[in-house]
C-alpha positions in Angstrom: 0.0 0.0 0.0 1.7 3.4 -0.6 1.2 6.4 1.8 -2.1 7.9 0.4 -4.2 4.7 0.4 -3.0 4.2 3.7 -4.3 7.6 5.1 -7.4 7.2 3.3 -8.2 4.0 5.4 -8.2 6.1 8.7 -9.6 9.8 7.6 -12.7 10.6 5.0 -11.2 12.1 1.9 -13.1 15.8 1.7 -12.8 16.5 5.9 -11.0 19.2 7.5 -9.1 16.8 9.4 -8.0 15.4 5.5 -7.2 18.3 4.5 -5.0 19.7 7.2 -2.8 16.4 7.7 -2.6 16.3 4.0 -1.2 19.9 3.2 0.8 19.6 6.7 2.4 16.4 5.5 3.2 17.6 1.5 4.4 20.6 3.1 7.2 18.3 5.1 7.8 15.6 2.3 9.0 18.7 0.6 11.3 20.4 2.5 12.4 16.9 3.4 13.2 16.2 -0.3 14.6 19.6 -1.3 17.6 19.5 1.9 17.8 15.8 0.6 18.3 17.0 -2.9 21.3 19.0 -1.4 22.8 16.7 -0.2 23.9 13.9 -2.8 26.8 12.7 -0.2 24.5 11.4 2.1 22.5 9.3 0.1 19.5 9.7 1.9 16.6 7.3 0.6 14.4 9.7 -1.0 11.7 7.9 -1.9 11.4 6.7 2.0 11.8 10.1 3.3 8.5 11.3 0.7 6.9 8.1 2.3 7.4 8.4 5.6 6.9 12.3 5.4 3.5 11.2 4.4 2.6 9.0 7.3 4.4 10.5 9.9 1.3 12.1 11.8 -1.1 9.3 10.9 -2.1 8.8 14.8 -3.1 12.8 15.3 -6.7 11.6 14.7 -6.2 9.2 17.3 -5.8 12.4 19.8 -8.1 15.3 21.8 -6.7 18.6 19.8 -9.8 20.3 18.5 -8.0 23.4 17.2 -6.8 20.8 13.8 -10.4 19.3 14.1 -9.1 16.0 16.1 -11.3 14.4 19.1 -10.0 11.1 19.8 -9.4 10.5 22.9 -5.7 10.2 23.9 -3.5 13.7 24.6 -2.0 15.0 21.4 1.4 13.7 22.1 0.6 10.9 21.9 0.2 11.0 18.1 3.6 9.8 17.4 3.5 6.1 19.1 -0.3 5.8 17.8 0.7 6.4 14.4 3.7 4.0 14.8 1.3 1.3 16.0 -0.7 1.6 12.8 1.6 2.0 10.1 3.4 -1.1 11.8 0.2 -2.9 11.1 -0.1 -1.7 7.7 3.6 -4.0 7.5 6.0 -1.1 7.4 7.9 -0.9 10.1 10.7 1.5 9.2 8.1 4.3 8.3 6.8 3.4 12.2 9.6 4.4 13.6 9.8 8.0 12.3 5.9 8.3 13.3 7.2 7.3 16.6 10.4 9.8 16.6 9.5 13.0 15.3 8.0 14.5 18.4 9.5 17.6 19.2 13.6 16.7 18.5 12.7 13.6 19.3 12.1 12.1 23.1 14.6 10.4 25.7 13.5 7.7 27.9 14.8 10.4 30.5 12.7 12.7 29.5 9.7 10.9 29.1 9.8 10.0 33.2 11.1 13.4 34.1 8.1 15.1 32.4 5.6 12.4 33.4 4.6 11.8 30.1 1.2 9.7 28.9 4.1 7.9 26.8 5.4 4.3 26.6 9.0 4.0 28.8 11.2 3.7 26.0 13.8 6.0 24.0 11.5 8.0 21.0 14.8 9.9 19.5 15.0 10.3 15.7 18.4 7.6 15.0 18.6 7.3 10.9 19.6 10.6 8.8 16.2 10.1 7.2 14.5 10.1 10.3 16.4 12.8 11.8 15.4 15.0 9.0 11.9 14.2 8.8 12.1 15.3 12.5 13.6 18.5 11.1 11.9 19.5 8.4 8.7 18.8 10.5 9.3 21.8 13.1 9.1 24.2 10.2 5.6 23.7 9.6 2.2 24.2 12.0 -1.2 22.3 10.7 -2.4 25.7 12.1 -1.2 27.6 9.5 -0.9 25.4 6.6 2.2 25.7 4.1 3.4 28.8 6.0 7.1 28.1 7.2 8.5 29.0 10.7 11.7 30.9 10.9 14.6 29.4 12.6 14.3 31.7 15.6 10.5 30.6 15.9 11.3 26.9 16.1 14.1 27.4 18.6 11.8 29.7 20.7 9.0 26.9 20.6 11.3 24.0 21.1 13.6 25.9 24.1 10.9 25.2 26.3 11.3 21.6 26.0 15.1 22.1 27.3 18.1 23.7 26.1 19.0 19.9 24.8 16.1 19.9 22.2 17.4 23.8 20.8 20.7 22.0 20.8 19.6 19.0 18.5 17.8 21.6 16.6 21.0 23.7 16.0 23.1 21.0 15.1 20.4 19.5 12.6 20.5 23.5 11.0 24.3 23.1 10.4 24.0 19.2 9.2 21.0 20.0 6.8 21.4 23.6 6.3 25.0 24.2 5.9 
């Protein structure tokens, strides 16, 4: 099953929901592609990275966040390990993992019991180059505000007050992807 066909089994073609994880989602696939395309040394697997971008916020309707029209009933950050669980089912589990590791820079075990988090105990942290700059390209873009990018300085505002670690990550993904 490719990506589309896969999201069209969990959310009605023509709903807002659709529509927002759909121009959220083309919106990362290509920034993810066009940093890929700049970077021919690290042969990143394109076509996994459009893929992947797809799915990688299959669970959000799955979650309570009614500002992007979702009213399931787990917290929204959650999304990530839901997602996982389905795409796993749908047989491809190396597209699961970046559903499961894009949240925010990505999330320690650590961080997960420090915070309390409605999260399984395990390590959610972005590992492969693809995955890392799924992660990446992801913090660029708000379903709020559909196809509008977020400067640098935004992300690292929004992401500081996760920790100075997940700014960190952030910078060093800028200099790795970015140049």
């Amino acid at each position: 099953m490719i990506p589309i066909e896969i999201i069209k089994k969990y959310y009605r073609e023509g709903t807002e929901l659709y529509t927002i994880l759909l121009e959220h989602s083309f919106a990362v696939a290509d920034k993810s592609l066009s940093i890929a395309q700049m970077h021919p040394e690290m042969n990143l697997d394109k076509t996994f990275i459009y893929e992947a971008s797809l799915l990688h916020d299959i669970g959000i309707f799955k979650t309570n966040a009614a500002d992007v029209c979702c009213y399931g009933e787990f917290p929204y950050i959650c999304h990530g390990y839901l997602g996982s669980d389905l795409v796993k089912a749908e047989g491809f589990p190396r597209h699961a993992l970046v559903c499961e590791r894009h949240t925010g820079s990505g999330l320690s075990l650590e961080n997960i019991i420090k915070n309390n988090l409605p999260l399984p105990k395990r390590d959610m942290l972005p590992e492969s180059q693809e995955e890392q700059l799924i992660c990446f390209a992801d913090k660029f873009f708000s379903k709020l505000k559909p196809g509008k990018e977020k400067s640098i300085e935004k992300i690292r505002k929004n992401l500081s007050r996760h920790g100075e670690d997940s700014v960190k990550k952030f910078d060093n993904w800028c200099k790795l992807f970015l140049g």
